[in-house]
Backbone bond lengths (Angstrom), bond angles and torsions (degrees), N, CA, C in turn:
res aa  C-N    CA-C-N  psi(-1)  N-CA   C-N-CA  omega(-1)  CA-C   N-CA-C  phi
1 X - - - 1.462 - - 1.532 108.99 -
2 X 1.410 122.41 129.10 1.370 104.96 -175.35 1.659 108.01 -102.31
3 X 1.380 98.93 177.18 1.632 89.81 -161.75 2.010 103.97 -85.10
4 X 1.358 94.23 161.32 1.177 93.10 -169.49 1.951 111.84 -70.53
5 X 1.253 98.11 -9.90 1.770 93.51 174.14 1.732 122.51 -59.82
6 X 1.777 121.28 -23.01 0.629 135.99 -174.39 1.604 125.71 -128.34
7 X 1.385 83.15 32.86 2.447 116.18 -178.51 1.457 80.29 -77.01
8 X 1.143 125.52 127.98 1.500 125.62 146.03 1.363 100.29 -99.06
9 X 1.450 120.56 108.67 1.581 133.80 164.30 1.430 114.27 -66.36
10 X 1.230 118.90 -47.58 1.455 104.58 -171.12 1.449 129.07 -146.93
11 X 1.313 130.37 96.45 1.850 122.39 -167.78 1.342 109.21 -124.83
12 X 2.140 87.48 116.21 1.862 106.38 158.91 1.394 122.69 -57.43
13 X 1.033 142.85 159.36 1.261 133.73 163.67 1.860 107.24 -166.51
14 X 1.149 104.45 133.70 1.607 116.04 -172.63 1.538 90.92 -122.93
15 X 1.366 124.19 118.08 1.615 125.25 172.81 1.300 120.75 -82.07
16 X 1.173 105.18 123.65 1.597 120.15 179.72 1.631 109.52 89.50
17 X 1.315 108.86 26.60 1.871 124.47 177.12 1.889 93.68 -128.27
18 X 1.724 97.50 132.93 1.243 94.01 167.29 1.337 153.01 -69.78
19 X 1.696 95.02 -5.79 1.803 111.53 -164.25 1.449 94.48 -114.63
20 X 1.414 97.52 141.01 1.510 116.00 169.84 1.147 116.24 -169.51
21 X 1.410 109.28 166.02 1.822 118.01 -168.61 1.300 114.97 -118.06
22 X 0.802 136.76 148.27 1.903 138.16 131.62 1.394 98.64 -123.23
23 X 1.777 91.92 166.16 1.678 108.57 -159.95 1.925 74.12 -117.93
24 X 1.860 125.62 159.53 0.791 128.45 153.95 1.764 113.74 -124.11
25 X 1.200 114.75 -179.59 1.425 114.60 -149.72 1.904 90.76 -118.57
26 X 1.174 142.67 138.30 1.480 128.90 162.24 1.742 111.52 -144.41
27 X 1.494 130.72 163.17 1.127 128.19 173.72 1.263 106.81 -74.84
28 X 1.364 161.86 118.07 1.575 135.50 138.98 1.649 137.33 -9.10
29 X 1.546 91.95 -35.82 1.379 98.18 -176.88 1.848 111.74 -164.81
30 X 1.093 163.44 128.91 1.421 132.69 -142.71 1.653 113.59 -84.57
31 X 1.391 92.92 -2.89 1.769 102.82 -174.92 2.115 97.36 -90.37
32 X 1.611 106.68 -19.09 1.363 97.37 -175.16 1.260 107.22 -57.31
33 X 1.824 128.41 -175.43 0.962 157.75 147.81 1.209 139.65 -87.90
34 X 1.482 91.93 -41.74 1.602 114.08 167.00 1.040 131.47 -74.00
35 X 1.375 129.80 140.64 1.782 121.34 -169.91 1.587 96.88 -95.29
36 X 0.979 123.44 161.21 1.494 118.36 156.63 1.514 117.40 -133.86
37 X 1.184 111.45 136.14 1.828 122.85 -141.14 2.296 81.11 -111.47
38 X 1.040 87.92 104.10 1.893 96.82 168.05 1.441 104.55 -94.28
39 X 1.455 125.80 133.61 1.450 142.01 168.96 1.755 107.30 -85.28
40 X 1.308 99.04 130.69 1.553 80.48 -170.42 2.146 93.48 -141.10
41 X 1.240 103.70 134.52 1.408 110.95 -176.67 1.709 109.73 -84.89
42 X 1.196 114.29 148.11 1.742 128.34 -179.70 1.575 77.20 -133.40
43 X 1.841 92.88 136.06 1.295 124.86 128.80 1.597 127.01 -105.51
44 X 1.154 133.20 96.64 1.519 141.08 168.96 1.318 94.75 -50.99
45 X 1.623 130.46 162.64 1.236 151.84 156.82 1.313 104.52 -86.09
46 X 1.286 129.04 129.24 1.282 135.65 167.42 1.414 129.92 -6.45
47 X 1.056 114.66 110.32 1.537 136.71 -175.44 1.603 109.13 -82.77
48 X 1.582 127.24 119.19 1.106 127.24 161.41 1.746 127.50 -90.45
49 X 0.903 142.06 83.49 1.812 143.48 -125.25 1.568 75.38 -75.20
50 X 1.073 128.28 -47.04 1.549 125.02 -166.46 1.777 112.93 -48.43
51 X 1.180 92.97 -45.59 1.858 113.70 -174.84 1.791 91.86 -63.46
52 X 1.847 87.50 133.53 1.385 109.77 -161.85 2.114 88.40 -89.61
53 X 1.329 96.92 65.94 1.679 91.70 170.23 1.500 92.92 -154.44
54 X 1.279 125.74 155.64 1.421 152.07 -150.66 1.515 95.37 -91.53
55 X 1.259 123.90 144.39 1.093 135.17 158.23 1.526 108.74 -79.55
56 X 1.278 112.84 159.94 1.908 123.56 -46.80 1.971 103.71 -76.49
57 X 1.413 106.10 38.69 1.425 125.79 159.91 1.863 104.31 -42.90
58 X 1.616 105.01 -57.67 1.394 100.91 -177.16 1.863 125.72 -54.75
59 X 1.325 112.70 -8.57 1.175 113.87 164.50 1.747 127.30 -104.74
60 X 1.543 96.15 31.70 1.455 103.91 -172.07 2.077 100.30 -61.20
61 X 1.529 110.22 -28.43 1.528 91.87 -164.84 1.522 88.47 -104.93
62 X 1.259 142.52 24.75 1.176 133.41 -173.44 1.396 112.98 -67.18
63 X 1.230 163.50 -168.19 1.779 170.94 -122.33 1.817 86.24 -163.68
64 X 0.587 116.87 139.17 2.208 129.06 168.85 1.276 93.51 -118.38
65 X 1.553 113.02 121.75 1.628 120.14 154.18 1.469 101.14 -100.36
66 X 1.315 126.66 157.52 1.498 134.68 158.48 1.271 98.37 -92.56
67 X 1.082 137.37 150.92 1.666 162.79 124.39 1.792 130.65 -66.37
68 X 1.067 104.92 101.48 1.699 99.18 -171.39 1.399 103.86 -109.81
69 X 1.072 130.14 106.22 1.154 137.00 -176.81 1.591 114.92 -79.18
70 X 1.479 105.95 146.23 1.483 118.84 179.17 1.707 119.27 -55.85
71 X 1.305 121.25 178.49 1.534 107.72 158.43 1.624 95.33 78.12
72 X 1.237 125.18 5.20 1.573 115.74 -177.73 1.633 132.30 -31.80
73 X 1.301 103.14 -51.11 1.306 103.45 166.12 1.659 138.76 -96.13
74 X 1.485 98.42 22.86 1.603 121.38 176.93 1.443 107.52 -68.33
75 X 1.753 114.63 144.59 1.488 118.10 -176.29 1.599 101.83 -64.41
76 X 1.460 133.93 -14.05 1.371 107.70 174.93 1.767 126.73 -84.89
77 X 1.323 97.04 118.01 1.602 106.95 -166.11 1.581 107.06 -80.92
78 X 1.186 124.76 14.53 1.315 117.35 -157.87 2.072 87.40 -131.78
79 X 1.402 131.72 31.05 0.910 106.52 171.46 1.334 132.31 -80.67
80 X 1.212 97.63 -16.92 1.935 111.19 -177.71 1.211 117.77 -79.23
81 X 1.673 119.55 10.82 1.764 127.30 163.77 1.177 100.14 -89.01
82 X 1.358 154.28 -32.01 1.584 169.13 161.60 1.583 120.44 -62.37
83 X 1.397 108.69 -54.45 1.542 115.19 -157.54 1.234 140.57 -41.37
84 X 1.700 84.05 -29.17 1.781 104.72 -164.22 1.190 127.35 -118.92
85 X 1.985 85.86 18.44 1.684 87.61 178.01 1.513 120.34 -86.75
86 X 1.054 126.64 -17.64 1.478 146.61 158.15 1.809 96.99 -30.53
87 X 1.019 91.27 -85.01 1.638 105.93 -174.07 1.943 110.49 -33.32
88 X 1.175 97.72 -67.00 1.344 119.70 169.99 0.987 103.98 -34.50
89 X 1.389 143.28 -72.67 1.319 152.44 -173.80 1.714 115.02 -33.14
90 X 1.567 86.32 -34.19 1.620 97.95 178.63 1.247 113.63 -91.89
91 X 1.558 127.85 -42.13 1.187 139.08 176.72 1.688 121.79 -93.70
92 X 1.532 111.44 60.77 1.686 93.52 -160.75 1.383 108.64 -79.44
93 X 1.386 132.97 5.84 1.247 126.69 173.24 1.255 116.76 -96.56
94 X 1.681 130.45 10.67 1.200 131.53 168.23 1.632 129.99 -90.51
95 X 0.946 135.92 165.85 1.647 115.59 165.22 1.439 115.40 -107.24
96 X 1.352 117.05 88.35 1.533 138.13 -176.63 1.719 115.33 -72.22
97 X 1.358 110.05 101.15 1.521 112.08 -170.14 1.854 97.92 -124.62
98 X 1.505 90.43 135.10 1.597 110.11 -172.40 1.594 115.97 -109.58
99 X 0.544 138.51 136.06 1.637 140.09 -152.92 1.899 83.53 -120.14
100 X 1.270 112.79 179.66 1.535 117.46 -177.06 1.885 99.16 -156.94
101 X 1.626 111.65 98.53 1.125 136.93 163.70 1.605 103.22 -68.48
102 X 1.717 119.07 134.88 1.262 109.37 152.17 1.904 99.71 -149.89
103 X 1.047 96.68 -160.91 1.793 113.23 -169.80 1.565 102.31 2.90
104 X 1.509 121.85 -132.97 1.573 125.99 -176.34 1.630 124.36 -55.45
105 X 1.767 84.43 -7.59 2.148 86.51 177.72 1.140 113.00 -126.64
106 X 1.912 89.57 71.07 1.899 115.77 166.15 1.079 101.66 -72.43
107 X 1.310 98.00 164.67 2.116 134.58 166.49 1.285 102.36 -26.70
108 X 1.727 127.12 -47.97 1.603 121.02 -153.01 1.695 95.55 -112.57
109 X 1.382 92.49 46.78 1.994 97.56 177.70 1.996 96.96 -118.16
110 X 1.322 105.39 140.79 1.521 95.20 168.99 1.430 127.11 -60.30
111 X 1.988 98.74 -26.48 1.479 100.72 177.59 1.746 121.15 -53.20
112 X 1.047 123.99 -24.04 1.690 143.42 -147.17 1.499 81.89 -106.43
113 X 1.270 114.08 -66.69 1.893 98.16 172.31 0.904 133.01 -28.22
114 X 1.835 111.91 -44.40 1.804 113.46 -178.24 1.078 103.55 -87.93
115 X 1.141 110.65 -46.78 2.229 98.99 168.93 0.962 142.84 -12.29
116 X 1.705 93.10 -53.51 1.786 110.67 -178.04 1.183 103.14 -84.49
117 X 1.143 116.70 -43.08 1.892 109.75 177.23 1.153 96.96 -81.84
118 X 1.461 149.52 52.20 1.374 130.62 152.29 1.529 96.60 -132.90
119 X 1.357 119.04 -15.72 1.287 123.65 145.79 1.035 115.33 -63.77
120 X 1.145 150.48 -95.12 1.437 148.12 155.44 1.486 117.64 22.25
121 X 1.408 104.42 -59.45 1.258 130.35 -179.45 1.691 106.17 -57.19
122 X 1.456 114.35 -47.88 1.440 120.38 165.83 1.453 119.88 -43.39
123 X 1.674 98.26 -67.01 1.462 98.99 -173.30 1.393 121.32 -66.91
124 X 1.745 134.79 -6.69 0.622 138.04 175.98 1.736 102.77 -79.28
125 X 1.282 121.42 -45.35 1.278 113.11 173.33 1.664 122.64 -55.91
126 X 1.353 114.42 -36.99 1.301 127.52 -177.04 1.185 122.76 -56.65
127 X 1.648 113.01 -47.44 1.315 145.56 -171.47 1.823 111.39 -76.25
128 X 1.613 99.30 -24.17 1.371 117.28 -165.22 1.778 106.54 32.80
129 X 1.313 81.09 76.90 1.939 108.15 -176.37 1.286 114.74 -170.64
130 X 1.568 117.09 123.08 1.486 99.35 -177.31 1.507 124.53 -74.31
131 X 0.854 92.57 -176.41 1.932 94.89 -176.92 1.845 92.80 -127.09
132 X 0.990 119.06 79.30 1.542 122.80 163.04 1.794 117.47 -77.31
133 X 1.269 109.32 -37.07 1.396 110.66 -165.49 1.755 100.62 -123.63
134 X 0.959 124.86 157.50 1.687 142.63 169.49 1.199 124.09 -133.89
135 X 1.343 120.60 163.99 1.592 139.90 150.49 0.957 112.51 -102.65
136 X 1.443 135.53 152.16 1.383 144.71 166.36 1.701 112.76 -138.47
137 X 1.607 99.47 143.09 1.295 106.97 -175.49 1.382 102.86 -148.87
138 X 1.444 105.85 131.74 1.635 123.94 -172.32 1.460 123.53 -121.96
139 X 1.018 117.82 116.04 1.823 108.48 -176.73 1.461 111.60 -134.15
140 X 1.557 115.36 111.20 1.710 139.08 164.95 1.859 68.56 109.18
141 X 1.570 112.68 -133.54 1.236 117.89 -127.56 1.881 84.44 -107.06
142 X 1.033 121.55 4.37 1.273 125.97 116.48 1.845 141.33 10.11
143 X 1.386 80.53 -86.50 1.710 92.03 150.94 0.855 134.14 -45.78
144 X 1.585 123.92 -42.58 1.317 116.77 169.98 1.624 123.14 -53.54
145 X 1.239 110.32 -37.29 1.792 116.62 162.79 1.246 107.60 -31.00
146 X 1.567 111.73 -70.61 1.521 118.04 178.76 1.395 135.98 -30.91
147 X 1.081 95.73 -49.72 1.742 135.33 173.10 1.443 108.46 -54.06
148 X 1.583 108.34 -62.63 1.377 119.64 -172.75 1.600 127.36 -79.21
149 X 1.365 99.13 -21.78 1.493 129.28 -174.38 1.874 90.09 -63.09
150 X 1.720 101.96 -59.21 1.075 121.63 -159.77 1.649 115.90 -49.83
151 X 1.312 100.19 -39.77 1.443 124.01 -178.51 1.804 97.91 -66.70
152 X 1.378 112.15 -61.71 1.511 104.24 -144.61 1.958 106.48 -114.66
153 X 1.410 96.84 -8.35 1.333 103.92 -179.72 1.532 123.41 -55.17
154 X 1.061 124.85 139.83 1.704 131.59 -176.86 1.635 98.45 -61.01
155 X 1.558 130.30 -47.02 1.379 131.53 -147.77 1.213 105.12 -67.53
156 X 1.529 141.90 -167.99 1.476 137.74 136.82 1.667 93.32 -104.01
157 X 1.818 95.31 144.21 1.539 99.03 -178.33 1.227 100.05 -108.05
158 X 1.709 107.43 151.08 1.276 110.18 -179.50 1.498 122.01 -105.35
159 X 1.563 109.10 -20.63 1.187 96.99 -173.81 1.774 81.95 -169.15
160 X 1.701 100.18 146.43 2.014 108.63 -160.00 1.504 91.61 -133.70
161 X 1.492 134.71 128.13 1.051 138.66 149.10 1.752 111.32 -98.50
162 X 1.262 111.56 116.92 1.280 106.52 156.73 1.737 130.36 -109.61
163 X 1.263 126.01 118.89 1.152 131.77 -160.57 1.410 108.23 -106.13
164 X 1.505 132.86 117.81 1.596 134.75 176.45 1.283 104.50 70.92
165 X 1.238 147.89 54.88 1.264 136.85 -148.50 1.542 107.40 -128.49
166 X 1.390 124.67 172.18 1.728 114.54 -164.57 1.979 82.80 -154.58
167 X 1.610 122.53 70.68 1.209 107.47 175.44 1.712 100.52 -64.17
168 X 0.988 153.72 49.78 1.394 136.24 -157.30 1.426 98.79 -111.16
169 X 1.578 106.24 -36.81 1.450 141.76 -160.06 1.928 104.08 -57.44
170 X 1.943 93.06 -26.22 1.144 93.60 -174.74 1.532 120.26 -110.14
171 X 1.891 111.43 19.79 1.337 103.56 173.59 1.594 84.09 125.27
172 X 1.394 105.00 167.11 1.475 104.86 164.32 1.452 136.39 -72.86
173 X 1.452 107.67 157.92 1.350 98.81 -154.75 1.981 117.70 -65.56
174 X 1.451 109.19 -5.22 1.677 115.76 -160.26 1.997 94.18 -93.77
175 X 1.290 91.95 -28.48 1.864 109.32 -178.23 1.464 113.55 -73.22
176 X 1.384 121.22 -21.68 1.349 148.33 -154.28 1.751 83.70 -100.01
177 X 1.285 102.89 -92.75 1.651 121.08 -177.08 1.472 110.91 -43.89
178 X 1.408 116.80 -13.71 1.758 116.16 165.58 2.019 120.29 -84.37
179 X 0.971 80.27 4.69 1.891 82.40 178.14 1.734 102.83 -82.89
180 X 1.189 101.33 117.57 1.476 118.27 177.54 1.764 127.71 -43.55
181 X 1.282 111.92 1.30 1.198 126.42 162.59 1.569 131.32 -113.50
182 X 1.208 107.87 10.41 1.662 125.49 -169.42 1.330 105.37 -112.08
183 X 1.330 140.80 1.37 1.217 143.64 -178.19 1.860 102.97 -91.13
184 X 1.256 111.14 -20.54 1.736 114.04 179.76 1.379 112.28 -100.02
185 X 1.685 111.75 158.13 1.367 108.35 -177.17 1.543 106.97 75.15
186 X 1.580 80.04 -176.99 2.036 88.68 -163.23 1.288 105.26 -100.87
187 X 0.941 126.84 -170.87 1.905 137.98 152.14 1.278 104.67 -172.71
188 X 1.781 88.30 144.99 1.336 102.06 -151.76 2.290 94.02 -133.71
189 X 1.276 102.19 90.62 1.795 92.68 170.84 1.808 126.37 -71.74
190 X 1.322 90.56 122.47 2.065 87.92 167.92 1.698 93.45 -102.38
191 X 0.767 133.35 97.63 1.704 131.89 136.83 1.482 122.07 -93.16
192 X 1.853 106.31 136.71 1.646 108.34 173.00 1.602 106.61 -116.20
193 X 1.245 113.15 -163.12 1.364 114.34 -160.51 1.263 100.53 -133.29
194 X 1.433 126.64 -5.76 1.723 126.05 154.30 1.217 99.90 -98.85
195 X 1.527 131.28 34.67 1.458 112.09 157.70 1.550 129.38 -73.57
196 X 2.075 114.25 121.61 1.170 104.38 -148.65 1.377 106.84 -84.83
197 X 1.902 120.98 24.62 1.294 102.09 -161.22 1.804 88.52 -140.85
198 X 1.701 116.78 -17.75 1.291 92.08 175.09 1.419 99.57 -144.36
199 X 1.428 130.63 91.27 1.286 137.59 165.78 1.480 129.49 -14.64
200 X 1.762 129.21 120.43 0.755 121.58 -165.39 1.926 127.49 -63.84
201 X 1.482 118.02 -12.40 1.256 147.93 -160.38 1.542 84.54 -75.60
202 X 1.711 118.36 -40.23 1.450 120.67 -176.04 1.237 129.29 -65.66
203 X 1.735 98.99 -57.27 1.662 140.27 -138.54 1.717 80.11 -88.43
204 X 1.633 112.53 -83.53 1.844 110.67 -179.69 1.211 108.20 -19.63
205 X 1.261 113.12 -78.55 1.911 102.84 -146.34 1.725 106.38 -61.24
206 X 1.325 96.27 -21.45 1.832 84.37 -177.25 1.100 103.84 -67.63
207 X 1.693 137.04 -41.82 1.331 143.73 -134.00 1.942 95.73 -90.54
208 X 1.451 87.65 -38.10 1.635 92.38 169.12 1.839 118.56 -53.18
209 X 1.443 92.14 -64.71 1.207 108.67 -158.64 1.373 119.02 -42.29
210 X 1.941 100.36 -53.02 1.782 129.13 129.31 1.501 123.24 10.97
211 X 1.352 104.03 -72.01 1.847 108.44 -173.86 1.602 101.23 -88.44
212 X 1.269 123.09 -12.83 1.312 104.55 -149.37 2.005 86.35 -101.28
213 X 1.418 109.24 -6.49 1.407 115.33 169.70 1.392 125.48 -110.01
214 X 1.066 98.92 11.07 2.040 98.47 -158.94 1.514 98.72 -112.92
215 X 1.566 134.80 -23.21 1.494 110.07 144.22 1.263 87.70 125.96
216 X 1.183 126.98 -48.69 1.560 139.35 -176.15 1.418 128.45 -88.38
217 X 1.348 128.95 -177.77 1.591 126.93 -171.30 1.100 89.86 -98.29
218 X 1.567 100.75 118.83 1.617 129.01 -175.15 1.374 94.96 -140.14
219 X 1.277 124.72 156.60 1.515 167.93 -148.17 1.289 151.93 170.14
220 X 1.211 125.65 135.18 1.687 112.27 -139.07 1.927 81.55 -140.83
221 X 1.430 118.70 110.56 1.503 120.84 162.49 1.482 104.37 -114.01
222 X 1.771 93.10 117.29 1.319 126.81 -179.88 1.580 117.93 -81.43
223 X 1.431 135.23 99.67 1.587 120.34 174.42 1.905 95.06 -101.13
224 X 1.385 108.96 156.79 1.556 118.39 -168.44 1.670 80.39 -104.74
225 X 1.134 142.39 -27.63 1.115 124.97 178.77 1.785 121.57 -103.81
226 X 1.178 108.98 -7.23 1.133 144.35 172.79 2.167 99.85 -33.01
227 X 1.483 115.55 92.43 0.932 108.24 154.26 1.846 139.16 -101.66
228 X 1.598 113.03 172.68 1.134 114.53 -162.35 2.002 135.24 -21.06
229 X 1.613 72.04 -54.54 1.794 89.51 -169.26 1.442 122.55 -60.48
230 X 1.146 117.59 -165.52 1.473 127.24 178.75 1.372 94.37 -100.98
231 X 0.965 110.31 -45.08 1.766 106.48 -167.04 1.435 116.61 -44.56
232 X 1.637 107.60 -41.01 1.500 126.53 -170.15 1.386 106.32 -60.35
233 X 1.973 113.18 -50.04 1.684 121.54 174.15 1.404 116.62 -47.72
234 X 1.380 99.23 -48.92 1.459 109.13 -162.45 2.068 99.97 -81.29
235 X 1.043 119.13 6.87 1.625 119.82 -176.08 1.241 104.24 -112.43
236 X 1.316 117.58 -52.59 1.575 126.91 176.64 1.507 131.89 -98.43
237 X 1.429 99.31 -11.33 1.706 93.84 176.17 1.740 97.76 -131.34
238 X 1.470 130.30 15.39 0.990 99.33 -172.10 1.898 135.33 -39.59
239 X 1.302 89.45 -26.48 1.822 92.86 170.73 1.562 119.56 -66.55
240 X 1.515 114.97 6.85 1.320 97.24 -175.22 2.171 85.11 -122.75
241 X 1.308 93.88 0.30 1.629 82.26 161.20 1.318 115.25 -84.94
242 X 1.257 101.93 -31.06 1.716 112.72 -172.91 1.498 113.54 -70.77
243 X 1.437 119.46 -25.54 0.959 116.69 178.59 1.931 127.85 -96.65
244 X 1.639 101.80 -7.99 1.286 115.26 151.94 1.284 122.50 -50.94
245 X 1.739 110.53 -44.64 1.761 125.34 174.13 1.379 108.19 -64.57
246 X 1.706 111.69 -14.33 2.056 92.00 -147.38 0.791 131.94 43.51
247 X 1.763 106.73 59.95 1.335 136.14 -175.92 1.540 108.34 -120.42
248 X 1.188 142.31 109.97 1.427 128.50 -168.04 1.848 94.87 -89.74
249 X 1.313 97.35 144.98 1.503 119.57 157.22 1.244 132.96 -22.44
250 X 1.483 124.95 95.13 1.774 106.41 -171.36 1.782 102.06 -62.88
């Protein structure tokens, strides 16, 4: 019987279209009762129907970023069918999968940990390719996914963008950068200074404090006009997203 963290209940799929869903199944807590069913969005990289390889088989060696979307504890449970198409848009040769955080089963819950790796766990079956390594990308409270993923996640991560982000939320920044899995891989900070939700006087010194303890190649890009959203990164700095990937500039 397999465990219910890794029930895939339910998968759309349109062949030779890049977006698609499965829903995964997880406990809340192991004493709960209740299952709780997470919606979680796939972007595939472009499908050629002609190409003599199986859908979405052709992205068995593709790179997997996770997507943690902002708004974590908002009543809409369905954000992780949407989230990651932004990203995607930029990255269409990756396989970009969004998980959907809402009310008490935020980013910094263990339940949301097994989620994403039980998604993961999907697309790795789908793809008939493992998923050993990841990217992760977090924007507003978001980040904290990143953060938390980083700590407790099954994968090895390869490379973390956090965008507008407030690690503060999770303790100080030297206590943060001491978890035995945060010393590997990259990290990469976007903070601005019209952010209307977490002030830079806050957001800097942690983000500093952050790289200058966490062991690894860390980096902090500062804009003074630099506001909250994604929209703003992705309008005005896309080169400094691209270059979190080691992606050069078209």
């Amino acid at each position: 019987m397999k465990p219910l963290w890794v029930l895939l209940l339910a998968v759309s799929l349109a062949l030779g279209a890049s977006r698609d869903s499965l829903s995964v199944s997880v406990l809340p807590t192991k004493a709960a009762g209740t299952v709780l069913r997470v919606p979680v969005g796939i972007w595939w990289p472009e499908y050629d129907s002609k190409a003599k390889v199986s859908f979405p088989g052709h992205a068995a060696k593709k790179d997997v970023v996770v997507w943690f979307h902002g708004g974590m504890t908002s009543g809409n449970c369905q954000k992780g069918l949407v989230a990651g198409e932004a990203f995607s848009g930029i990255f269409p040769d990756v396989v970009v999968l969004s998980a959907s955080a809402c009310k008490e089963n935020h980013w910094a819950t263990e339940v949301m940990v097994s989620a994403v790796d039980a998604a993961l766990d999907s697309v790795a079956r789908r793809r008939r390719g493992f998923v050993e390594e990841v990217s992760l990308v977090g924007v507003s409270d978001g980040s904290l996914g990143v953060l938390v993923y980083s700590m407790y996640g099954k994968r090895r991560v390869k490379t973390r963008l956090l965008v507008s982000s407030y690690g503060k939320l999770l303790g100080e920044a030297p206590a943060v950068a001491a978890s035995p899995k945060m010393g590997s891989g990259r990290w990469r900070f976007l903070q601005g200074g019209a952010d209307r939700l977490y002030p830079p006087s806050e957001t800097i010194p942690w983000i500093q404090d952050f790289c200058r303890n966490v062991g690894a190649d860390c980096d902090l890009r500062y804009d003074p006009s630099g506001e909250h959203d994604w929209s703003y990164w992705q309008g005005h700095h896309l080169d400094w997203i691209l270059e979190a990937f080691l992606r050069k500039t078209p």
